[in-house]
Each structure stands twice: as C-alpha cells, then as structure tokens.
C-alpha positions in Angstrom: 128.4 118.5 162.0 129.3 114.9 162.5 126.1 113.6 161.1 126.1 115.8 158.4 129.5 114.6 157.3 128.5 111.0 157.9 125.3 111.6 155.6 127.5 112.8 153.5 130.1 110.3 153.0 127.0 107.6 152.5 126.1 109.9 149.4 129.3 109.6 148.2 129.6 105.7 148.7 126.3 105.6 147.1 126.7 108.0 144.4 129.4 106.1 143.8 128.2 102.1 143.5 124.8 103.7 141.3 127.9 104.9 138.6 129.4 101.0 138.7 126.0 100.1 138.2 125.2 102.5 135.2 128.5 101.1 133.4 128.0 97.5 133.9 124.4 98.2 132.4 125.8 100.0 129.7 128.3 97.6 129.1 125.7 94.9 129.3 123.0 96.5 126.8 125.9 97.0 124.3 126.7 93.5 124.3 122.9 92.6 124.3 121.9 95.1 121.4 123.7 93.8 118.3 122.5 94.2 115.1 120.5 91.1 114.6 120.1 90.0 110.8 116.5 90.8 110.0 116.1 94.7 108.2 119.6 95.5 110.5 117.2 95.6 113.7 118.7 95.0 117.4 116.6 93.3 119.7 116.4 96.1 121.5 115.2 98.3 119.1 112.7 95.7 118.0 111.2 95.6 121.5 110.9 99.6 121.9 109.0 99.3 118.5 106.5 96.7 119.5 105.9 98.1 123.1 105.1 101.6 121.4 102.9 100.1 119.2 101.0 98.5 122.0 100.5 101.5 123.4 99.6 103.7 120.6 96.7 101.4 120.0 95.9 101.3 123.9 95.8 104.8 123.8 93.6 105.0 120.5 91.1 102.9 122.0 91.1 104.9 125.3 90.6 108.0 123.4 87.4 106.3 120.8 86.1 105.0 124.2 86.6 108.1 125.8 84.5 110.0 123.0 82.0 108.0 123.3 80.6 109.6 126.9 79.1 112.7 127.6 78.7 113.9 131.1 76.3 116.3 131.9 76.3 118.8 134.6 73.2 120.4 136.7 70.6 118.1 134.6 67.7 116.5 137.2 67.9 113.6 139.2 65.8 111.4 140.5 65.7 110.8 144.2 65.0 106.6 144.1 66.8 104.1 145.8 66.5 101.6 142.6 69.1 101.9 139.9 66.5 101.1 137.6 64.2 103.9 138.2 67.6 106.4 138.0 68.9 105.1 134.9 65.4 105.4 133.4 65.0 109.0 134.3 68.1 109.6 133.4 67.4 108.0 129.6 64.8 110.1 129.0 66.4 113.7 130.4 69.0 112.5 127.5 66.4 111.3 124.9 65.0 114.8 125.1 68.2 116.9 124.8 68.4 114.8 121.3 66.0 117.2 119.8 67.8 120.4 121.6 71.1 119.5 120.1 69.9 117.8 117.0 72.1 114.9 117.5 71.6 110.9 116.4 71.7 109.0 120.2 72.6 105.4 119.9 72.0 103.1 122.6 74.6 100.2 123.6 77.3 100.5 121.4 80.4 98.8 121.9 
C-alpha cells in the first residue's frame, strides 16, 4: 500500500504543477493575443488562419494527386528481373482496359 500511496502523492504533485503551468500559459496567450490594428485580428488568430490555409491546400493537392492513381488488383504480372520489362507489360495490360472501360489514359501528367 506504501507504493501505491507514494504513486499517488507524485500524481497529486504532478497534477498539480501541469495546472500552474496551464494558467501561466493562459495568462501568457492573453497578454500575447491582443487585438492588433489590421481588420481587429490578434496575432494569434492571424496564425491559426494562415496555418489552416496551408493545409487545406496540402490536403487539396494530396487529394488531386491521390485521384490521379488507380490500383489494380489480380491483373497479370510479368515475372522479369528488369523494371523496364515490368513496367512495359504493365503499360499495355492498362492500355487495353482503356477500350474495356472506355476511358481517355494519359501518360505523364503532372
């Protein structure tokens, strides 16, 4: 029961200091986040806009990537140690689903 109650005292202690922590941050953001003079913005609220709209447009341009592969299960493959030779095979398994699908296949686009 002794280390239990020890364990539990160091929860306490550290339950504790994380609360001092939280208010001096609190206290510190406050003071940090006043209304700055352009459109009645804070700095802070500035920075969450611009780091959202980084990552709306990261995710956008996952996404457009993303749409742009297809992967295909159970199709043959060819049994060569040359990459060449498999990507080649693979091209023309592709090339001839085009017709199957009726779909427009481009090649290298970026």
């Amino acid at each position: 029961m002794c280390d239990f109650e020890h364990k539990l005292n160091q929860f306490a202690a550290l339950k504790t200091r994380v609360n001092i922590l939280e208010q001096k941050l609190s206290t510190t953001f406050t003071a940090i986040a006043k209304p700055s003079h352009d459109n009645g913005l804070s700095d802070e609220d500035l920075i969450k806009f611009v780091v959202q709209d980084e990552l709306n447009k990261k995710t956008k341009r996952r996404i457009l990537r993303a749409g742009k592969n297809v992967i295909f299960h159970g199709g043959p493959e060819e049994r060569s140690d040359k990459v060449e030779e498999r990507k080649d095979s693979d091209l023309i398994y592709v090339t001839e689903l085009d017709g199957v699908f009726n779909i427009k296949l481009q090649e290298n686009v970026e």
